[in-house]
C-alpha positions in Angstrom: -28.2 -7.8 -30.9 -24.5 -7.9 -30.9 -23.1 -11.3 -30.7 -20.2 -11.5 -27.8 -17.2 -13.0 -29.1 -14.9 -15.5 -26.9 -11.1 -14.3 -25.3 -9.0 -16.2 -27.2 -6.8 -18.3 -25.0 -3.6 -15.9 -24.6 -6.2 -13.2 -22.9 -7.8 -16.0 -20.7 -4.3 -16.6 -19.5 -3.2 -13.2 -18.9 -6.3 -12.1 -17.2 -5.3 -15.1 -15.1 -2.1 -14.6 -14.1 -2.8 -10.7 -13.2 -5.6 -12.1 -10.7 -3.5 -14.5 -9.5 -0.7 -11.8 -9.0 -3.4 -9.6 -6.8 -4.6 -12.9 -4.8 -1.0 -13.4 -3.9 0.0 -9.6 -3.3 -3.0 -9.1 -1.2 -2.0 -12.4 0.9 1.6 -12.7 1.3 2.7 -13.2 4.8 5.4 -10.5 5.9 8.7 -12.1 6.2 11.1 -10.3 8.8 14.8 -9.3 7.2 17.8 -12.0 8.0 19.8 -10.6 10.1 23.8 -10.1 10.0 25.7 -9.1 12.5 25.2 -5.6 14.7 28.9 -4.6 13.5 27.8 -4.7 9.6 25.8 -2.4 9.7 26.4 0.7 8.8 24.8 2.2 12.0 25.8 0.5 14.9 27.4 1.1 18.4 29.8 -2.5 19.5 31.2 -2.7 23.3 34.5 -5.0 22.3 35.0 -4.9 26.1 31.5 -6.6 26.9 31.5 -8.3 23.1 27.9 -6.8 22.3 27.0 -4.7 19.5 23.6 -3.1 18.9 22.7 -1.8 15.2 19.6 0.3 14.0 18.7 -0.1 10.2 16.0 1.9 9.8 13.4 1.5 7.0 12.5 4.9 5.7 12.7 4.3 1.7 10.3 2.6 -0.6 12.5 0.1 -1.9 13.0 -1.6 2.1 9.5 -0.5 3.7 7.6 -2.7 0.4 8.1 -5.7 3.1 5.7 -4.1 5.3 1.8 -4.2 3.9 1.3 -1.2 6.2 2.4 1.7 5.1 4.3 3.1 7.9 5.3 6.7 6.7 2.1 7.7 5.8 0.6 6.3 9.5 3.7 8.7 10.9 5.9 5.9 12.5 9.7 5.1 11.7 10.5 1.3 11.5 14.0 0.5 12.6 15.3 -3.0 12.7 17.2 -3.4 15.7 19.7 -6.0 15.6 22.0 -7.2 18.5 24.5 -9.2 18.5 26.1 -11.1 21.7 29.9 -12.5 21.0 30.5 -13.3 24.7 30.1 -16.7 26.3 27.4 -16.2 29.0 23.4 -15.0 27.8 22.6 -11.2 27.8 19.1 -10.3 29.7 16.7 -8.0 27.3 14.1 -7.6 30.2 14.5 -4.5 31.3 15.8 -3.2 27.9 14.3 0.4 26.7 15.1 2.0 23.3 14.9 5.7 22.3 15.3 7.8 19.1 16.6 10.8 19.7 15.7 13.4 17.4 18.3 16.5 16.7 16.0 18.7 18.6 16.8 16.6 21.8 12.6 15.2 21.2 13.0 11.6 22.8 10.5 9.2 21.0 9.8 6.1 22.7 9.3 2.9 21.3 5.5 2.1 20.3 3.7 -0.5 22.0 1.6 -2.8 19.9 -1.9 -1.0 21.3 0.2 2.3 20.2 0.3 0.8 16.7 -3.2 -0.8 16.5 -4.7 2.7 17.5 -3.1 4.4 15.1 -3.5 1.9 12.1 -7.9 1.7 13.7 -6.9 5.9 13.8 -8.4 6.5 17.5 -7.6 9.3 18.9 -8.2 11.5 22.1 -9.2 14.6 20.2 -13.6 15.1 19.8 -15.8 14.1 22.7 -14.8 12.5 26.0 -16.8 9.4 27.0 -16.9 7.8 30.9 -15.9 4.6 30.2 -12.9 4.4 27.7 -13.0 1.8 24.7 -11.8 -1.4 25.1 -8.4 -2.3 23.8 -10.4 -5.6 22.0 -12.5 -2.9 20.1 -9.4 -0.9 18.9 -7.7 -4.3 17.9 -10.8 -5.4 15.8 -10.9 -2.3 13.7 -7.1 -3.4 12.2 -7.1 -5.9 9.6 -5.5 -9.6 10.9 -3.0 -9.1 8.1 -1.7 -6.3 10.1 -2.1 -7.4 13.2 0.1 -10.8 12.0 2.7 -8.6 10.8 2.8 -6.4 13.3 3.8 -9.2 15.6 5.8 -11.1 13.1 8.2 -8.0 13.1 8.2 -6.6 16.3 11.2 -7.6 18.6 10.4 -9.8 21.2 13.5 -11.5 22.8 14.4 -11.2 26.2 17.8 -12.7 26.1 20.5 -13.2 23.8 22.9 -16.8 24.0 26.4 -16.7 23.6 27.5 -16.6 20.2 24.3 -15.6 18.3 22.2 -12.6 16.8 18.5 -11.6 17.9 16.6 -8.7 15.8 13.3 -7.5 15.1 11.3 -4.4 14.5 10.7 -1.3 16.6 8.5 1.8 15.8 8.5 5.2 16.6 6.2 7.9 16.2 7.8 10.5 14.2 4.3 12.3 12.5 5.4 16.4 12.2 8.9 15.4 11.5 9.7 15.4 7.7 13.6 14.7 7.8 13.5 12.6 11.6 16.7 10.8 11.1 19.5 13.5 9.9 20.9 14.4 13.9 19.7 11.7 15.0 20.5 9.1 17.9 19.0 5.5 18.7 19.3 4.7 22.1 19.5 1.4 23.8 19.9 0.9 27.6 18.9 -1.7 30.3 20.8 -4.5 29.1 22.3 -6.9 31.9 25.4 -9.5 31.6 24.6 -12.8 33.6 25.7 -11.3 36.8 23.1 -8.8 36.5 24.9 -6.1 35.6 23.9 -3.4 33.3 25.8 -3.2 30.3 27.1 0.5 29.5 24.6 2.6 27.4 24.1 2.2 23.1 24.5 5.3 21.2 23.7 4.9 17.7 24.0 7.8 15.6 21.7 7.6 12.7 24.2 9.9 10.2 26.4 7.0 10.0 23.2 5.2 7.8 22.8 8.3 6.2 26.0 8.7 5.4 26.8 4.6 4.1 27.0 3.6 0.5 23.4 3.1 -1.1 23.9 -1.0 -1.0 23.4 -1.9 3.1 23.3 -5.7 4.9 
């Protein structure tokens, strides 16, 4: 019988560090980009007249989406952080606000709810066979992991208003499965915004070249 002989202590310690390396990988808590402000960016849109500027970073490469524990690409959705950026001196309403990518084929993509992302990520579709009463939207949401449900709305933009002086951002997602190149044409939209007198604000066009085109090192 073949006698089993002990891991000396420098294995031991290895073999521990490696777990401990996949225990923290497969637990880290997504933490959402710092912003800067909208007029950094290399892609971004500023009204000087009505001292708002929107920007759209989006994160298509490896190096940026490896915050995400989802992998976005391969579920067919484009993240793009939206930042926006209010230098006036009265609050900017994000109630009625509605974003659109644009692709160069004119295809206008709407921003994904969060059931739009937890049935793709549970991968339910309408294709096969019809049933009379349709699943319930707490079935889809516990067939996706509560890491991703945690990120998913750790990084999605949720402010309805911007205060004087000050920078809200977060994540939006758009489908994009088919497209293999979606951003080279391509326009982010942004409209609905309203000053304090309830005015709309005048239309974002974001043209997604100008990321394409920036120097590899961005905000």
């Amino acid at each position: 019988m073949r006698e089993l002989i002990p891991l000396g202590s420098s294995v031991r310690n290895v073999l521990a560090l490696i777990l401990l390396c996949a225990v923290a990988l497969a637990s880290r808590e997504f933490v959402k980009p710092a912003a800067h402000p909208a007029k950094t960016y290399p892609a971004h849109d500023e009204h000087a007249n009505e001292a708002v500027a929107v920007a759209a970073d989006p994160y298509d490469l490896a190096d940026k989406a490896q915050i995400f524990s989802v992998h976005w690409n391969q579920e067919g959705y484009l993240p793009i952080f939206l930042v926006i950026t209010n230098d006036g001196d009265q609050p900017v309403s994000l109630t009625s606000m509605k974003a659109e990518f644009v692709t160069v084929r004119r295809d206008k993509i709407s921003a994904a709810t969060t059931e739009d992302l937890y049935r793709r990520l549970a991968h339910v579709t309408t294709a096969g066979p019809s049933y009379p009463i349709p699943f319930p939207k707490s079935k889809v949401k516990g067939t996706v992991s509560k890491q991703a449900q945690q990120e998913i709305d750790a990084a999605q933009f949720t402010a309805k208003v911007i205060e004087p002086h000050s920078t809200e951002s977060g994540f939006l997602f758009f489908d994009v499965s088919g497209l293999s190149t979606p951003l080279p044409g391509a326009h982010f939209y942004l409209t609905g915004l309203r000053d304090a007198r309830g005015t709309e604000l005048m239309y974002f066009e974001v043209p997604m070249e100008a990321y394409l085109s920036a120097p590899s090192k961005k905000p």
